[in-house]
DOTORZA-323792 format. One record per residue: residue number from 1; residue in three letters; x, y, z of N, C-alpha, C in turn. Coordinates in Angstrom, 3 decimals, padded with zeros to 6 digits. Layout:
BEGIN
+-----+-----+----------+----------+----------+----------+----------+----------+----------+----------+----------+
!   k !   r !     n.c1 !     n.c2 !     n.c3 !    ca.c1 !    ca.c2 !    ca.c3 !     c.c1 !     c.c2 !     c.c3 !
+-----+-----+----------+----------+----------+----------+----------+----------+----------+----------+----------+
! NUM ! ALA !        X !        Y !        Z !        X !        Y !        Z !        X !        Y !        Z !
...
+-----+-----+----------+----------+----------+----------+----------+----------+----------+----------+----------+
***
This chain:
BEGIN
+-----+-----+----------+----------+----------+----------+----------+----------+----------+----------+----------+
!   k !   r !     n.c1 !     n.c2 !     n.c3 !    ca.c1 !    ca.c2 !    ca.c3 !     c.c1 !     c.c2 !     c.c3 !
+-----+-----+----------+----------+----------+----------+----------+----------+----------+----------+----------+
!   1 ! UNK ! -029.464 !  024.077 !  037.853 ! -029.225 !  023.178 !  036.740 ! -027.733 !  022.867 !  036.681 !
!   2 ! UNK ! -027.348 !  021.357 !  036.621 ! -026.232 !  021.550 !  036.486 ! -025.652 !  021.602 !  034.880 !
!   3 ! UNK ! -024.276 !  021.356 !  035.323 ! -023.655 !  021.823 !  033.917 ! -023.406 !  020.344 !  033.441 !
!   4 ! UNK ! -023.715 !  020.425 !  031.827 ! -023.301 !  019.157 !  030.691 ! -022.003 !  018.626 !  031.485 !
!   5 ! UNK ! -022.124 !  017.118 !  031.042 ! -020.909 !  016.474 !  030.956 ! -020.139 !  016.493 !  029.671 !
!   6 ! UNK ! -018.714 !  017.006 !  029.891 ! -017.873 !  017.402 !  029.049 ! -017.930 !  015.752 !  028.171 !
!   7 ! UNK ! -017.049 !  015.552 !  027.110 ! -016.918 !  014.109 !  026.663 ! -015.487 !  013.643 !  027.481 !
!   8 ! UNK ! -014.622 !  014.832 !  027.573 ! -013.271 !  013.911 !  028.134 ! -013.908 !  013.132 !  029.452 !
!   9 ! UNK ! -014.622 !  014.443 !  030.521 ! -014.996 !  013.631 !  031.788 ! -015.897 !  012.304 !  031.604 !
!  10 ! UNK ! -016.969 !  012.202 !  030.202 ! -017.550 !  011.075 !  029.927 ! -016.926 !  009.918 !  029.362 !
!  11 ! UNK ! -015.738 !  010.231 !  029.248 ! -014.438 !  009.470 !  028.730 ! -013.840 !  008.832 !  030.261 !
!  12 ! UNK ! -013.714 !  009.476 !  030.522 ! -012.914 !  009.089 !  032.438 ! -013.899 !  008.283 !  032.952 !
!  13 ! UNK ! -015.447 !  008.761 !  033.168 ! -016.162 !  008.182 !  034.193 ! -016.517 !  006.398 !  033.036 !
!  14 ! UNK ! -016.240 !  006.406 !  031.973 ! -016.498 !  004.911 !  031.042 ! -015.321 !  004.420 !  031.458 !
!  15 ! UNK ! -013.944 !  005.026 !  031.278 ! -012.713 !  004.503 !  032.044 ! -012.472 !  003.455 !  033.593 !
!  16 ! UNK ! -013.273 !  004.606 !  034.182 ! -013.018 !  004.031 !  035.443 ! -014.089 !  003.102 !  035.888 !
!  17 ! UNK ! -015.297 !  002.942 !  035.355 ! -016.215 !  001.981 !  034.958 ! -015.862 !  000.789 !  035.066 !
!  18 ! UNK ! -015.545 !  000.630 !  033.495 ! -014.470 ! -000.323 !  032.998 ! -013.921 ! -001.309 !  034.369 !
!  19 ! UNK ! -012.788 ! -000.161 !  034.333 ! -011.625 ! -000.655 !  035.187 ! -012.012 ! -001.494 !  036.561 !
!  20 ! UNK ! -013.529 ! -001.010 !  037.517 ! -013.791 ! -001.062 !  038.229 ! -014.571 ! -002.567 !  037.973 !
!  21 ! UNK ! -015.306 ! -002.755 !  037.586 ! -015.977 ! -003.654 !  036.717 ! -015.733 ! -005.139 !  036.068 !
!  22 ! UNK ! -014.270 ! -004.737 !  035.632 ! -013.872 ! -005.732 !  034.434 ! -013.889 ! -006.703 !  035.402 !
!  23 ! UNK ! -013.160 ! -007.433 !  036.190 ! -013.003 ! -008.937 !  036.837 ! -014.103 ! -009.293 !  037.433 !
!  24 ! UNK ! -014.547 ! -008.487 !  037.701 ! -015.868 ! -009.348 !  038.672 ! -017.193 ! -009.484 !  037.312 !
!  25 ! UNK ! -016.907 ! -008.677 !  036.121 ! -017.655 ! -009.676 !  034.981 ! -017.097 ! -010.466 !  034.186 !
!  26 ! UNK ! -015.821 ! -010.444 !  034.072 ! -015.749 ! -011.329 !  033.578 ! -015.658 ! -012.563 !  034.016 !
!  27 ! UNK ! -015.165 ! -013.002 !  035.460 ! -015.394 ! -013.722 !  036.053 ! -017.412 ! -014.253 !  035.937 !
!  28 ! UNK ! -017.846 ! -012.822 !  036.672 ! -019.300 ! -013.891 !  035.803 ! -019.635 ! -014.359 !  034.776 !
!  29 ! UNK ! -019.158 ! -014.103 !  033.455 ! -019.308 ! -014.704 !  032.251 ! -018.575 ! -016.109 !  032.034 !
!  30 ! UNK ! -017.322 ! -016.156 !  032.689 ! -016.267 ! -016.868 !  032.676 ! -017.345 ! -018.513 !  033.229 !
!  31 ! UNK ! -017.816 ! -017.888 !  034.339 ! -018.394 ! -018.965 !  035.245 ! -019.921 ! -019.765 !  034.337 !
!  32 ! UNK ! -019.933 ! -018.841 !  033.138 ! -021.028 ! -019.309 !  032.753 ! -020.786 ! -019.809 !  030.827 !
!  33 ! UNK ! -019.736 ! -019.332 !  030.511 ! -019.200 ! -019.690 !  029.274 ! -018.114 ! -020.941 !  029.558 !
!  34 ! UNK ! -018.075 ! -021.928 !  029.180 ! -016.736 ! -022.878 !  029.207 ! -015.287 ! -022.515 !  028.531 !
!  35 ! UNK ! -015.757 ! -022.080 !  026.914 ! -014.595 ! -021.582 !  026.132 ! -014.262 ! -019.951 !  026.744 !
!  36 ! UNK ! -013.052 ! -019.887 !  026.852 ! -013.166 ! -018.284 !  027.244 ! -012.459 ! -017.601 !  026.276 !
!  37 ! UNK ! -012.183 ! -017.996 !  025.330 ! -012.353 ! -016.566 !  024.177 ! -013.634 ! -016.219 !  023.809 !
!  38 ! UNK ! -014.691 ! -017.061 !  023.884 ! -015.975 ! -016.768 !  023.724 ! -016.325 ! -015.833 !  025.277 !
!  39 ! UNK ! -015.919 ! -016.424 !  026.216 ! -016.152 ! -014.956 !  027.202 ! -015.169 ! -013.956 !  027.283 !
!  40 ! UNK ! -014.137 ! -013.597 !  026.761 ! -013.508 ! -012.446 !  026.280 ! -014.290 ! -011.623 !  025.134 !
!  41 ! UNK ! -015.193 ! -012.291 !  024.287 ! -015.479 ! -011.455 !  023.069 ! -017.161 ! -011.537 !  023.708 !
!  42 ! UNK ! -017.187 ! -011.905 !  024.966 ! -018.656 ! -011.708 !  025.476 ! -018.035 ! -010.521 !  026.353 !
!  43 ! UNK ! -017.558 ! -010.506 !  026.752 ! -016.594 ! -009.221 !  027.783 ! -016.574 ! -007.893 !  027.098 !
!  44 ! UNK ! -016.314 ! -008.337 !  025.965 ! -015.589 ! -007.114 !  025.112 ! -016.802 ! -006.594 !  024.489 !
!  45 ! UNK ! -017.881 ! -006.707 !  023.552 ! -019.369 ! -007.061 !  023.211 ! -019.841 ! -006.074 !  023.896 !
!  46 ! UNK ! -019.985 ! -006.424 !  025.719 ! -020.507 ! -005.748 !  026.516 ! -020.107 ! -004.285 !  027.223 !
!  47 ! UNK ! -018.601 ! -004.512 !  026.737 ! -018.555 ! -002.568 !  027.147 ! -018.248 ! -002.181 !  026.437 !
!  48 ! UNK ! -018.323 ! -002.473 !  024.944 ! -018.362 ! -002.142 !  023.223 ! -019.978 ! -001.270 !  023.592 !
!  49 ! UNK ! -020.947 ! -002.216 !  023.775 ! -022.487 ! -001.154 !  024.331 ! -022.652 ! -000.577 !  025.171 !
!  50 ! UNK ! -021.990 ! -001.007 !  026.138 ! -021.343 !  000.337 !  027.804 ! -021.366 !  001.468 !  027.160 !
!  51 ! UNK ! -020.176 !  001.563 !  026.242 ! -019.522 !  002.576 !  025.413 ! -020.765 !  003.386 !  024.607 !
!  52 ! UNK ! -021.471 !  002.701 !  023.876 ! -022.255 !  003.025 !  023.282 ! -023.559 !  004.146 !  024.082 !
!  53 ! UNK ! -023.863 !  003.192 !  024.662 ! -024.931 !  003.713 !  025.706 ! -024.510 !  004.372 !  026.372 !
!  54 ! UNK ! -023.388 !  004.951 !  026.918 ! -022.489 !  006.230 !  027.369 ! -023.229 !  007.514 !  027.076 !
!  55 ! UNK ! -022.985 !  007.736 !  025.586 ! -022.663 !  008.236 !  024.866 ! -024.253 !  008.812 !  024.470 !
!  56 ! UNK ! -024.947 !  008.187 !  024.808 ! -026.802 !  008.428 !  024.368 ! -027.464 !  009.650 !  025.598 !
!  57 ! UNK ! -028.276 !  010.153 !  025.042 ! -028.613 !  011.078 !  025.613 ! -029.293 !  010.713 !  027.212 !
!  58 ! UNK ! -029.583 !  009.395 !  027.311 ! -030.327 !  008.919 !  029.162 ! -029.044 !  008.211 !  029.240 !
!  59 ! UNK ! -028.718 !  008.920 !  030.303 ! -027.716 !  008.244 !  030.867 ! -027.968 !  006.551 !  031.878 !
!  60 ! UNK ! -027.199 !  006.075 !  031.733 ! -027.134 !  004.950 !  032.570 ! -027.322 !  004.815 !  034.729 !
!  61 ! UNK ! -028.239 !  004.333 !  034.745 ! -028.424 !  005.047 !  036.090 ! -027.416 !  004.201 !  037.300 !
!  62 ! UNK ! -027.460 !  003.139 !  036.635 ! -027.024 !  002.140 !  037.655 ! -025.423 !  001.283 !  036.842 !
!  63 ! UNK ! -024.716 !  001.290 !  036.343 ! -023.699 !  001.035 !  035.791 ! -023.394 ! -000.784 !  036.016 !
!  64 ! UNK ! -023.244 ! -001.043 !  036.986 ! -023.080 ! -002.556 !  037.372 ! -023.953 ! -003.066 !  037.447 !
!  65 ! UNK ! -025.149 ! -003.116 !  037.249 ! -026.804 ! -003.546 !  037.422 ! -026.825 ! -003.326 !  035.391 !
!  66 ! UNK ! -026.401 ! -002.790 !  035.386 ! -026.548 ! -002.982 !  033.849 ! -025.706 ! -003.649 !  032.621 !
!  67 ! UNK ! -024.355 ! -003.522 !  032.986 ! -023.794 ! -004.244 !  032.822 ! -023.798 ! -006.001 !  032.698 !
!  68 ! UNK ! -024.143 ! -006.410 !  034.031 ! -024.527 ! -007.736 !  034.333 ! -025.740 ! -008.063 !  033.279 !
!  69 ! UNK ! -026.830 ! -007.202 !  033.610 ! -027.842 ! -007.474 !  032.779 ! -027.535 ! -007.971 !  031.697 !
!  70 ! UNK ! -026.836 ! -007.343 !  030.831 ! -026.087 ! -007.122 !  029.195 ! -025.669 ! -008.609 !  028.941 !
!  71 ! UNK ! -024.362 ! -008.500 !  030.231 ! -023.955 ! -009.867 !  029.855 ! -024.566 ! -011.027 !  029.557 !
!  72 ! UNK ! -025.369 ! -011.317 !  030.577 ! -026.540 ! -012.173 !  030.496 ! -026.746 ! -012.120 !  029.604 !
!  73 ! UNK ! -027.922 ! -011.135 !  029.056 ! -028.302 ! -011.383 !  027.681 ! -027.343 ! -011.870 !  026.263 !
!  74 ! UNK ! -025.849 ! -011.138 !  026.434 ! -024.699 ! -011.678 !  025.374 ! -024.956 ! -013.254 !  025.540 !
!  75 ! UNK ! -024.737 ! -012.997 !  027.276 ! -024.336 ! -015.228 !  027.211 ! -026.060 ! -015.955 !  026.824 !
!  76 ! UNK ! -027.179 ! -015.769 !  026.573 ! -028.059 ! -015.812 !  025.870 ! -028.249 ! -016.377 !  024.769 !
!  77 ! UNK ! -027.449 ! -014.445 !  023.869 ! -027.748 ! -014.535 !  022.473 ! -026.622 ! -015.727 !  021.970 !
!  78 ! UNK ! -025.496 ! -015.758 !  022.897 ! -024.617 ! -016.367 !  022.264 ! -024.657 ! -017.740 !  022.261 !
!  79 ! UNK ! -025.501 ! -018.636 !  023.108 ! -026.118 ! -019.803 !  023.159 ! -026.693 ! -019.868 !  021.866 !
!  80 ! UNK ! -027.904 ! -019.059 !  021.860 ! -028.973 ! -019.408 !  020.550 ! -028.529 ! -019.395 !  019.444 !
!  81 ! UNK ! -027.439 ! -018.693 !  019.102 ! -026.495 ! -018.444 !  017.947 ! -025.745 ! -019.760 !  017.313 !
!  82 ! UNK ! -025.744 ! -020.924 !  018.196 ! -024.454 ! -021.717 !  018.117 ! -025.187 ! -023.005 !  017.333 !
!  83 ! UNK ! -024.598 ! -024.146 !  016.701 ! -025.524 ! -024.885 !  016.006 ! -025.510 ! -026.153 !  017.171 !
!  84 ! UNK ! -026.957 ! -026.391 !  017.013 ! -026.998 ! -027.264 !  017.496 ! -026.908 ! -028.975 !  016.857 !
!  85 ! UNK ! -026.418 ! -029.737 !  017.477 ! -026.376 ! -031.253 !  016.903 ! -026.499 ! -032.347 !  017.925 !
!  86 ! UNK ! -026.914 ! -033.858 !  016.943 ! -027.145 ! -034.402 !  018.023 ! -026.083 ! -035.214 !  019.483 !
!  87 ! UNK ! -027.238 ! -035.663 !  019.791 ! -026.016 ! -036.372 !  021.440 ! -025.237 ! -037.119 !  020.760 !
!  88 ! UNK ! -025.371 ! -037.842 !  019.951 ! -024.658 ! -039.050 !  019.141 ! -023.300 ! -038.574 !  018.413 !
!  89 ! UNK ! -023.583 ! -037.262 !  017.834 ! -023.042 ! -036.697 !  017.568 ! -021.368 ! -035.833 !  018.318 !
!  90 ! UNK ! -022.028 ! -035.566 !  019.611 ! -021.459 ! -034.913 !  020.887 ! -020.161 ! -036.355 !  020.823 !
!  91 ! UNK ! -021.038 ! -037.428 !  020.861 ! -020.046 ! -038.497 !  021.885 ! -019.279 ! -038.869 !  021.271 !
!  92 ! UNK ! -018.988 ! -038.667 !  020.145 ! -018.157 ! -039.315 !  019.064 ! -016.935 ! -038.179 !  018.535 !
!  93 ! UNK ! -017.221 ! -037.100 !  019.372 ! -016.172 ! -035.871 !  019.214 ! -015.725 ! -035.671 !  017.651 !
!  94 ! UNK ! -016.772 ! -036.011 !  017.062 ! -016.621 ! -035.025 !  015.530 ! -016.485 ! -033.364 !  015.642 !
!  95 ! UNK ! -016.009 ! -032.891 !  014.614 ! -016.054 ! -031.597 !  014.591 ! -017.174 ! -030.703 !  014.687 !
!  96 ! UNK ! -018.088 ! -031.353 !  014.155 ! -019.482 ! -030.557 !  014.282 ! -020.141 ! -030.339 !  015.407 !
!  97 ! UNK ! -019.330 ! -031.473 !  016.505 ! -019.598 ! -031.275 !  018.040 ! -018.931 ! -030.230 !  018.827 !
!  98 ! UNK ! -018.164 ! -029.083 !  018.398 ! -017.417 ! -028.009 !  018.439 ! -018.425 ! -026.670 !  018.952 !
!  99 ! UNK ! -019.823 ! -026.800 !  018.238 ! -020.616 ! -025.881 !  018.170 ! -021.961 ! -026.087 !  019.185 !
! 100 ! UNK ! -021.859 ! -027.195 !  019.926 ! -022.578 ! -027.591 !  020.635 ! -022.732 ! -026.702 !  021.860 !
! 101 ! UNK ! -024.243 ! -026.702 !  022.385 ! -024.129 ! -025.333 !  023.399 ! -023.984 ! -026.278 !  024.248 !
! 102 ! UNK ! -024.954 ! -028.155 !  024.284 ! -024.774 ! -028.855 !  025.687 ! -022.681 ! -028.931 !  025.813 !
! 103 ! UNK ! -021.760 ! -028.280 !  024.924 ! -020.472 ! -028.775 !  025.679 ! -019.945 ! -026.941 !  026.711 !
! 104 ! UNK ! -020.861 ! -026.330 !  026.454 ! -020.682 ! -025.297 !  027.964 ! -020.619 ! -025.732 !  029.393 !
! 105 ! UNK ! -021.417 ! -026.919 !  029.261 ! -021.301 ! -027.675 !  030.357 ! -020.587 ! -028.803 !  030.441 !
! 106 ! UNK ! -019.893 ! -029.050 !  029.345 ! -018.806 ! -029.858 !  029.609 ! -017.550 ! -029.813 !  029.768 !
! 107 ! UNK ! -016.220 ! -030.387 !  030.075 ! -015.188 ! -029.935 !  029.976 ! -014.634 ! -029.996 !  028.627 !
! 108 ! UNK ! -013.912 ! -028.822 !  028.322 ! -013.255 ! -029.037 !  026.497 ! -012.557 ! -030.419 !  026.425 !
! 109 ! UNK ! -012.677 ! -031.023 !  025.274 ! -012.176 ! -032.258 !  024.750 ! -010.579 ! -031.535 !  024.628 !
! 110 ! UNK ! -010.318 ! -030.217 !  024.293 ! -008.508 ! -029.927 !  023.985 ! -007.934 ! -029.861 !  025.257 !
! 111 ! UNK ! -008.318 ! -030.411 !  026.740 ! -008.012 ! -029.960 !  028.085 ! -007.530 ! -031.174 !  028.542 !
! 112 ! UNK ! -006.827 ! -032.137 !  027.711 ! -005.958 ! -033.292 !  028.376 ! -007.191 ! -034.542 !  028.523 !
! 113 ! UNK ! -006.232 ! -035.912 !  028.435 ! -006.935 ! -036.975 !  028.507 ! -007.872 ! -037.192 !  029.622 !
! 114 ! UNK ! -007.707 ! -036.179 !  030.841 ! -008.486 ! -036.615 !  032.064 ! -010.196 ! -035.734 !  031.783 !
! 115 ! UNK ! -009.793 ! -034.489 !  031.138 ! -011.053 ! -033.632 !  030.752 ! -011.885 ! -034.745 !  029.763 !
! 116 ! UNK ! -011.335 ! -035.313 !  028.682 ! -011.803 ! -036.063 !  027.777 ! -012.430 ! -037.195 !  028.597 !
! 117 ! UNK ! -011.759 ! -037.790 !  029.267 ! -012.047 ! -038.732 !  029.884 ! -013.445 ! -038.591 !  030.720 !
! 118 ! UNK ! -013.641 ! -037.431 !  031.232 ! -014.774 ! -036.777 !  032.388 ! -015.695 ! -036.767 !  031.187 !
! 119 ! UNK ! -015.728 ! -035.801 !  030.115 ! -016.476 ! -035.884 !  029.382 ! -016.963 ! -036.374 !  028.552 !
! 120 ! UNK ! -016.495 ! -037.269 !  028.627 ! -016.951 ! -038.961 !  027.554 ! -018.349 ! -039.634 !  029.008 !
! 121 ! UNK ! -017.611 ! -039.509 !  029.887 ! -018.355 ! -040.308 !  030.949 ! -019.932 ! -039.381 !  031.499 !
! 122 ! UNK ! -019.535 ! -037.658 !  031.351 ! -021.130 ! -037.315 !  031.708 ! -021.618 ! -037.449 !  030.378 !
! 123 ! UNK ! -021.142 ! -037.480 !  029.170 ! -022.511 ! -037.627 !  028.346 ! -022.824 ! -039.203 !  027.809 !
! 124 ! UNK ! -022.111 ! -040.108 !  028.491 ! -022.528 ! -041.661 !  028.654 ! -023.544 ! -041.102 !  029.503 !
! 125 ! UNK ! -023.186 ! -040.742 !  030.613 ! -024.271 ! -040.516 !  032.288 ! -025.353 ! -039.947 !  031.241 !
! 126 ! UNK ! -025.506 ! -038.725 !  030.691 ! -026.307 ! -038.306 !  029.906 ! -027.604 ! -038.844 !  029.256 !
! 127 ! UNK ! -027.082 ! -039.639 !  028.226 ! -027.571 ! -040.368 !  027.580 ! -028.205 ! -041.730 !  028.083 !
! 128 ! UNK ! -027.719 ! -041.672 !  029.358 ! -028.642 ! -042.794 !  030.067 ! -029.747 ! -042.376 !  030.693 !
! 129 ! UNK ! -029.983 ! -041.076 !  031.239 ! -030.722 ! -039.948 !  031.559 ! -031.818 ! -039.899 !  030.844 !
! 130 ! UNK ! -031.441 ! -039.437 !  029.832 ! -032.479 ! -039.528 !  028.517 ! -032.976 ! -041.295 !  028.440 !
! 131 ! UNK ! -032.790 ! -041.833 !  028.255 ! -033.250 ! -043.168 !  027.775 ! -034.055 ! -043.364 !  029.368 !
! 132 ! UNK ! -034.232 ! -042.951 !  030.309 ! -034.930 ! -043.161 !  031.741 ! -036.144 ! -041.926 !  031.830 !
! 133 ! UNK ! -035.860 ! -041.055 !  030.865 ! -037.159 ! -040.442 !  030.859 ! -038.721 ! -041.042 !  030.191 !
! 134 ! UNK ! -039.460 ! -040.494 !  030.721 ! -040.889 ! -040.847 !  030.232 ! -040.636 ! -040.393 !  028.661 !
! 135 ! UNK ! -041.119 ! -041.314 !  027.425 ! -041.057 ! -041.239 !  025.957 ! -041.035 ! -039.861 !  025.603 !
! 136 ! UNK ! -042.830 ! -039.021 !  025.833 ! -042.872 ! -037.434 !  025.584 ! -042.155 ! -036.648 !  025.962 !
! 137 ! UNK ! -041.614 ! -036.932 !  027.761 ! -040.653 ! -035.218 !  028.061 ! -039.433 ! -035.631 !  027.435 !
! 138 ! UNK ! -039.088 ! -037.303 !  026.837 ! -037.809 ! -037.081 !  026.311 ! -037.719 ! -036.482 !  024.824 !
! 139 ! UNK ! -038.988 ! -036.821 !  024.197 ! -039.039 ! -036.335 !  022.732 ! -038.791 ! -034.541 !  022.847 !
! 140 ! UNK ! -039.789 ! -034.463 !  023.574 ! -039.711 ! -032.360 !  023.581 ! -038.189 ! -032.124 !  024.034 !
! 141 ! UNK ! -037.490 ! -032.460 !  024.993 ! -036.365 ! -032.241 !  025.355 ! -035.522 ! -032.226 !  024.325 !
! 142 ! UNK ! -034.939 ! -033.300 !  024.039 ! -034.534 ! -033.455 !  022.207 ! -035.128 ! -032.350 !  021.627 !
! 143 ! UNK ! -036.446 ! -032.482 !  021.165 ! -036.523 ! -031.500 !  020.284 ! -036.134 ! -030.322 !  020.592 !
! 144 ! UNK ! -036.218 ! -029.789 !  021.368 ! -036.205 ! -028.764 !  021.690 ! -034.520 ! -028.090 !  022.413 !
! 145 ! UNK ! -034.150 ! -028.458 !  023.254 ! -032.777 ! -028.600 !  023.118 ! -031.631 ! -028.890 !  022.240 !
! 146 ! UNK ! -031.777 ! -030.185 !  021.556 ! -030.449 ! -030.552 !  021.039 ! -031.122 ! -030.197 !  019.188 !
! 147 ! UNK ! -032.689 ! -030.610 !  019.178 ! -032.783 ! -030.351 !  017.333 ! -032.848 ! -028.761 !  017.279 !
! 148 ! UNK ! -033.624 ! -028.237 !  018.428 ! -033.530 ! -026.748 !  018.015 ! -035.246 ! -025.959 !  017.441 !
! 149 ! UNK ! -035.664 ! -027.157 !  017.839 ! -037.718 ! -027.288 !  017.501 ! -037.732 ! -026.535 !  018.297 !
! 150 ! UNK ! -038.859 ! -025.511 !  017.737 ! -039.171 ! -024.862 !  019.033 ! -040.732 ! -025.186 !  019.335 !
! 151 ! UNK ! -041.089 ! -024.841 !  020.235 ! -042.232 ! -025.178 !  021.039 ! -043.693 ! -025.188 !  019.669 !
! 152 ! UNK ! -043.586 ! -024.310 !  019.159 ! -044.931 ! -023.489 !  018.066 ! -044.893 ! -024.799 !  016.970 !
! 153 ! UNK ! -043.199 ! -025.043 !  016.782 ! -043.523 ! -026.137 !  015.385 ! -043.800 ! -027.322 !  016.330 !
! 154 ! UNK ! -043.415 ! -027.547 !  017.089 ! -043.945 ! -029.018 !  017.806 ! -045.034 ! -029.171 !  018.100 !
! 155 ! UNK ! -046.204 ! -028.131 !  018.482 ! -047.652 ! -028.049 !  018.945 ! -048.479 ! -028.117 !  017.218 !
! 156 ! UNK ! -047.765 ! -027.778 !  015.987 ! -048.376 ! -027.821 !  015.114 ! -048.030 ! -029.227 !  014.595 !
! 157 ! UNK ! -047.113 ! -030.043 !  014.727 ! -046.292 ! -031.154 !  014.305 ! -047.336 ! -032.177 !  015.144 !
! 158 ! UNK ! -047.376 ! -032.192 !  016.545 ! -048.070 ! -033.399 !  017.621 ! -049.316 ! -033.258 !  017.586 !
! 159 ! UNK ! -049.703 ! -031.571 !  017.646 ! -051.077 ! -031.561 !  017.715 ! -050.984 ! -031.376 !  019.385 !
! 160 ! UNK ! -049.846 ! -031.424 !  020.067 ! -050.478 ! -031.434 !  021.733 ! -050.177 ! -029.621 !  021.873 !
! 161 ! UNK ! -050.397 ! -029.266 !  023.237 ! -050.476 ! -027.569 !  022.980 ! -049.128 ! -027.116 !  023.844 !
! 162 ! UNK ! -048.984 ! -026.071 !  023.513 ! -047.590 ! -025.429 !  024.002 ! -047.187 ! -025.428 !  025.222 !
! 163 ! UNK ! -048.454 ! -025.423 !  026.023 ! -048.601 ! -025.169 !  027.448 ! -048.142 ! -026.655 !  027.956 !
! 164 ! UNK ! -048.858 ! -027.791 !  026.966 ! -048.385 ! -029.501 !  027.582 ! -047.030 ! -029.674 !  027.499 !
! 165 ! UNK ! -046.650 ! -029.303 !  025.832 ! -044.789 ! -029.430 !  025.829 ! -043.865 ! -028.653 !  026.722 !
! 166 ! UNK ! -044.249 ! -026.944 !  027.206 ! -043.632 ! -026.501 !  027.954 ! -043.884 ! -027.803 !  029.759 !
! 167 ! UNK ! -044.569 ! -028.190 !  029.813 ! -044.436 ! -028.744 !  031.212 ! -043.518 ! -029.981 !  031.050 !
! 168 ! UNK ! -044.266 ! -030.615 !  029.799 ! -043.003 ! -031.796 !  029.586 ! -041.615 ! -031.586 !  029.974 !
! 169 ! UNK ! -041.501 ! -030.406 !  029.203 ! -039.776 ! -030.536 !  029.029 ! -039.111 ! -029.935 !  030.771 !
! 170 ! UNK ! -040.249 ! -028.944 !  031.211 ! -039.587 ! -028.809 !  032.611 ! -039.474 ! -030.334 !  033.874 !
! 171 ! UNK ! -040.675 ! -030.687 !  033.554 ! -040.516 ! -032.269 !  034.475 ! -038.982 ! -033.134 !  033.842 !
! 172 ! UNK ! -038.738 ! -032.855 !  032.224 ! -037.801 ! -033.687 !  031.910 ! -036.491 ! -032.874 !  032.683 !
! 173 ! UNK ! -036.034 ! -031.257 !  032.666 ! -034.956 ! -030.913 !  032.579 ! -035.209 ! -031.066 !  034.432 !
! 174 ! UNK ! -036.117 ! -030.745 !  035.048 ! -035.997 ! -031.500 !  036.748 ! -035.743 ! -032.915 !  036.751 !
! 175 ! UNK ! -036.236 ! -033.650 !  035.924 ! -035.368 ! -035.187 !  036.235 ! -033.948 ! -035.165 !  036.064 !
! 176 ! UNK ! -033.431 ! -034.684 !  034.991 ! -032.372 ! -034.456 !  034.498 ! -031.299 ! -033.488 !  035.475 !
! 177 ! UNK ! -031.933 ! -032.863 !  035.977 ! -030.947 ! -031.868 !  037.110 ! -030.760 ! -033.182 !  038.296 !
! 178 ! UNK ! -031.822 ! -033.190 !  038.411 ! -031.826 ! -034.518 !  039.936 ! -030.788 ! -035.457 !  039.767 !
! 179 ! UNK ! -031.213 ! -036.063 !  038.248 ! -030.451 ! -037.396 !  038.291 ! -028.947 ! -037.192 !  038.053 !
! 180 ! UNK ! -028.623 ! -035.881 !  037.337 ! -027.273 ! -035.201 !  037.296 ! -026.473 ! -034.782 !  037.999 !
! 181 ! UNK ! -027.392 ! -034.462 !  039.052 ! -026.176 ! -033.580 !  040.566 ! -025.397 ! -034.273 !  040.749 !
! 182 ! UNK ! -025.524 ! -035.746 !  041.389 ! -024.633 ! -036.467 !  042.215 ! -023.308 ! -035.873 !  041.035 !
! 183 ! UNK ! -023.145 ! -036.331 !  039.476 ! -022.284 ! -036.071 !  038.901 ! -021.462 ! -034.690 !  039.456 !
! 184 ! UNK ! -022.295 ! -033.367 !  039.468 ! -021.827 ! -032.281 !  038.946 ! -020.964 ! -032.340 !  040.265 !
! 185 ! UNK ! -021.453 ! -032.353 !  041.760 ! -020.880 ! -032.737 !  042.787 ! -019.828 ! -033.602 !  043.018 !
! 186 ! UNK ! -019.458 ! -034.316 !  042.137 ! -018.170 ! -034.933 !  042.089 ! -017.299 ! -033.970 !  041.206 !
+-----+-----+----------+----------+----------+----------+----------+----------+----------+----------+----------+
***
């Protein structure tokens, strides 16, 4: 049997964790958050519960396999968290367009006239996207993306079933990837 882990040595081995760790997640969060104080406090979040889960009686078996996991889920919760509003809304760079999860994928409007400039033009590209979809996968898309409907109130709202809107909206977000690449590729 071996012997308990002391807390200082459970102190060292979270240390060197850490240390070992930190850039290559935050870099993955980085790559998946646009604002990065929001992936600093997704960074920080995640070995705030490192820490935690340390500290619990099952230890962690795999340290970087779990970690990642975590993050993920932070960059997740931290999507669903954020308010959503509409495209109309987005293009007109009101403040309420601040909280928007579609501007993760955009460049920040505070990043100079050329970022502004890019991002005025994909959500023109955008919005032309949408107006080229078939009526239904564009309604569920909307709803469901930018109003924040989720699937259960829309099947009770249309009357069509969860299983039809879930396909809608994937045929819409595959048109939408397709017709988007050429962009993202530039």
């Amino acid at each position: 049997m071996t012997a308990p882990i002391t807390t200082t040595e459970q102190d060292q081995a979270i240390t060197a964790t850490v240390l070992k760790e930190r850039s290559r997640l935050w870099h993955f969060i980085r790559r998946r958050v646009a604002d990065q104080t929001d992936a600093d406090d997704i960074l920080q979040d995640v070995f705030y519960e490192f820490t935690q889960a340390c500290h619990l009686p099952e230890p962690i078996e795999q340290a970087s396999a779990w970690l990642f996991r975590v993050a993920r889920n932070r960059i997740i919760d931290r999507f669903r968290k954020k308010k959503e509003v509409a495209l109309d809304d987005l293009h007109t760079g009101g403040d309420e367009g601040d909280d928007c999860r579609l501007d993760l994928m955009l460049p920040s409007p505070d990043a100079g006239p050329e970022a502004a400039y890019t991002r005025a033009m994909l959500l023109e590209e955008l919005q032309r996207a949408l107006e080229d979809l078939p009526a239904n996968q564009r309604e569920v898309f909307i709803a469901h993306e930018l109003d924040g409907v989720s699937f259960k109130e829309m099947a009770a709202q249309s009357g069509v079933s969860i299983n039809t809107l879930l396909a809608r909206k994937r045929y819409a977000v595959l048109f939408l990837r397709q017709r988007l690449q050429a962009l993202y590729e530039e």
